[in-house]
C-alpha positions in Angstrom: 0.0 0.0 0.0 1.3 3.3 -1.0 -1.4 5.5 0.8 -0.7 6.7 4.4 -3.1 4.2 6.7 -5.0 6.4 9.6 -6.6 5.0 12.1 -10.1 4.2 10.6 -8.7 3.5 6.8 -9.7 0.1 5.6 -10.1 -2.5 2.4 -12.8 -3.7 0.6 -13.1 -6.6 -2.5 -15.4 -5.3 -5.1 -17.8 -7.6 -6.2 -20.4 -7.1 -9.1 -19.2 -5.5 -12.4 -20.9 -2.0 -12.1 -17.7 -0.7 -11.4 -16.1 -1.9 -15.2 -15.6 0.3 -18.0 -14.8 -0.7 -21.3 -13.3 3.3 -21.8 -10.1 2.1 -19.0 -11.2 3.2 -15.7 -11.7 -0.1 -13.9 -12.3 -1.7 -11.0 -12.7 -5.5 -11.8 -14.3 -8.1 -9.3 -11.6 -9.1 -6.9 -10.3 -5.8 -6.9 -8.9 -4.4 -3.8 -10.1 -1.0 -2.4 -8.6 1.2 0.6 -11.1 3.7 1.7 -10.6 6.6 3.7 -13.5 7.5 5.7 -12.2 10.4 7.3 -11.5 12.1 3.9 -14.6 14.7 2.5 -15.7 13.4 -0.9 -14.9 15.6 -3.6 -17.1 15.3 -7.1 -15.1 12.6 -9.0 -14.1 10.7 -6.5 -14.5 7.2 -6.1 -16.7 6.4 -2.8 -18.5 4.3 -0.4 -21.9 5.7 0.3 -24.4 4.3 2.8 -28.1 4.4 2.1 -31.1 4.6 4.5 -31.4 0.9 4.4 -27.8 0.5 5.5 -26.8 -0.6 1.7 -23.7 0.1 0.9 -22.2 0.3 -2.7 -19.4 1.5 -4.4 -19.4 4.4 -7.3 -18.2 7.9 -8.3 -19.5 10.5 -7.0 -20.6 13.3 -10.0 -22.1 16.3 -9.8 -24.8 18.3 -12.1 -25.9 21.2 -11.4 -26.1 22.0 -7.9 -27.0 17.7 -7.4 -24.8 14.9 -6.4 -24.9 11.5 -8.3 -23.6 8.0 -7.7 -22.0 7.1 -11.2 -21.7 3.6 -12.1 -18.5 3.1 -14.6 -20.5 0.1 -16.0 -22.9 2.2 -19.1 -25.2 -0.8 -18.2 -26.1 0.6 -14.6 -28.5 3.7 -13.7 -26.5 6.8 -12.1 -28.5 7.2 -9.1 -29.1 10.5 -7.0 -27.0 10.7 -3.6 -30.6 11.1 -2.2 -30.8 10.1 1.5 -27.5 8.2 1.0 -24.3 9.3 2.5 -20.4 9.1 1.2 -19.0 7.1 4.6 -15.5 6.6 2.8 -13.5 7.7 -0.2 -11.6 5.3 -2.4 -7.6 6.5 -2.1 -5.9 3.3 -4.0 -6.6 0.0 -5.4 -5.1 -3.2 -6.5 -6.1 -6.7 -8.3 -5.2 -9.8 -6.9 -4.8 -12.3 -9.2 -4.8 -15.1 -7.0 
């Protein structure tokens, strides 16, 4: 890992494919996240957000006019208003395991 670790920073696997991109930004099932959750989201960062179900998923955060979004990279997934949702962690670096 690269990033510096706080106290709270952990890593997650991504699983599902919402998070492919055929245009090169990618982050392919078995992939390897380290989220900072002490870090405010920016637009265009990569995040985990927190709905009011307690779902959590993994996308980029957009903005569009004075709205956030949660982007899928996948063109074959909705982007989704931030809503009642809430970033609880920002992506800082990821890796793919192989095996």
């Amino acid at each position: 890992m690269s990033v510096p670790v706080k106290r709270h920073t952990y890593a997650l696997a991504v699983r599902g494919d919402s998070m492919v991109s055929e245009a090169g930004d990618s982050f392919p099932p078995g992939s390897i996240i380290v989220v900072e959750p002490e870090l405010a989201a920016v637009p265009g960062d990569y995040v985990i957000a927190l709905s009011g179900d307690g779902a959590t998923t993994f996308k980029q955060l957009v903005k569009d006019g004075g709205d956030l979004y949660l982007k899928p990279l996948n063109a074959r997934y909705p982007i989704k208003p931030l809503d009642g949702a809430r970033v609880v962690g920002v992506v800082r670096e990821f890796s793919k395991r192989f095996r």
